[in-house]
Every structure is written in structure tokens, then in C-alpha cells.
N, C-alpha and C positions, 0 to 999 in steps of 0.2 A: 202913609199909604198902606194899603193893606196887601197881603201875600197874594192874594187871585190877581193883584195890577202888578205888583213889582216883579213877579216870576218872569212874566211874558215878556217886560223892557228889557231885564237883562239879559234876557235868552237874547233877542233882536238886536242890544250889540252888541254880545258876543260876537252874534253871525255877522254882523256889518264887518267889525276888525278880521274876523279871520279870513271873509270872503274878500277884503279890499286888501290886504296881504298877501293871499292866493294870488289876486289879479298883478300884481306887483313884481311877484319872480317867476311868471312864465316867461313874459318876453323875454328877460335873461337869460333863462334856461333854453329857449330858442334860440335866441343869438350865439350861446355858445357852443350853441349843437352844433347849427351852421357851418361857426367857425373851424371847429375841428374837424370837421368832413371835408371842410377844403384844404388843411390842412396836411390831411392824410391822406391826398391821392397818390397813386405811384409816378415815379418819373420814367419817362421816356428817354433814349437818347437815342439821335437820330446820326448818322455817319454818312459823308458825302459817297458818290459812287466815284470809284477807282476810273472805271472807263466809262469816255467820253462819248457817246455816239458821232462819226464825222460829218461832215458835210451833207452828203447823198443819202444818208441816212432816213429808214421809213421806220412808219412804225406797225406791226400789224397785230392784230385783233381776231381773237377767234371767240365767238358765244354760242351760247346755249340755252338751255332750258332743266331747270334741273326740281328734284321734288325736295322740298322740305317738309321734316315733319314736325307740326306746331300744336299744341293746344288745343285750338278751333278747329284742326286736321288738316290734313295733308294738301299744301299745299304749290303751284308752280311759278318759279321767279325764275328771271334773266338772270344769267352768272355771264361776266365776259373775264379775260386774261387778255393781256397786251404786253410787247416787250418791240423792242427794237432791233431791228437790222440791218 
């Protein structure tokens, strides 16, 4: 073979192995990402309430209208609060 044909073969699979090796440890490399982002969320812990509401017990509700301010700008959303008595 002469060097003007062989240069160019082996450049070609050069690039086939390194690019099929590329392709080979991404998903890996995603999968472990994954993993460890679910791994590292925080815990919550949640505790019963002490008191019970009784029997007759309502519940009531007060809402509003309140401005947030976002990004895309200013914006108005529903807020409510509720509790019982």
C-alpha cells in the first residue's frame, strides 16, 4: 500500500474505536449520575398532630390574591390558608 491510502485507513479506525468507546461510557456515566441524585435527596420527617379536631369540628378557609414576583414579571396567584375549629 502506499502512504496517500494507508494514512487515511488508520486515521478511520482510529476514529471508529475511540468514537465506539465514547458511545459505550456515556450511558454509565448517566446512569450513575441518576443514581446518585436519588440518592442524595434530603429526608423529611413528618410528626403526627398532638390534637385531634372533635366531632363538631369545621374547618375554615381564608384566600386571597397576592403578587409574585417572577422572571417573566409580576405576577397574581390564589394563596389560601385553612385550619380548624
Amino acid at each position: 500500500m502506499t502512504r496517500a491510502i494507508a494514512f487515511p485507513l488508520i486515521a478511520l479506525t482510529a476514529a471508529l474505536v475511540v468514537g465506539s468507546s465514547a458511545r459505550a461510557e456515556t450511558p454509565a456515566a448517566v446512569s450513575t449520575h441518576e443514581l446518585s441524585a436519588q440518592t442524595s435527596r434530603p429526608r423529611i420527617t413528618i410528626y403526627p398532630r398532638q390534637v385531634y379536631p372533635g366531632r363538631n369540628a369545621k374547618r375554615q378557609c381564608r384566600s386571597w390574591l397576592a403578587q409574585e414576583y417572577r422572571v417573566s414579571g409580576t405576577v397574581i396567584v390564589p394563596k389560601t390558608r385553612c385550619w380548624w375549629e
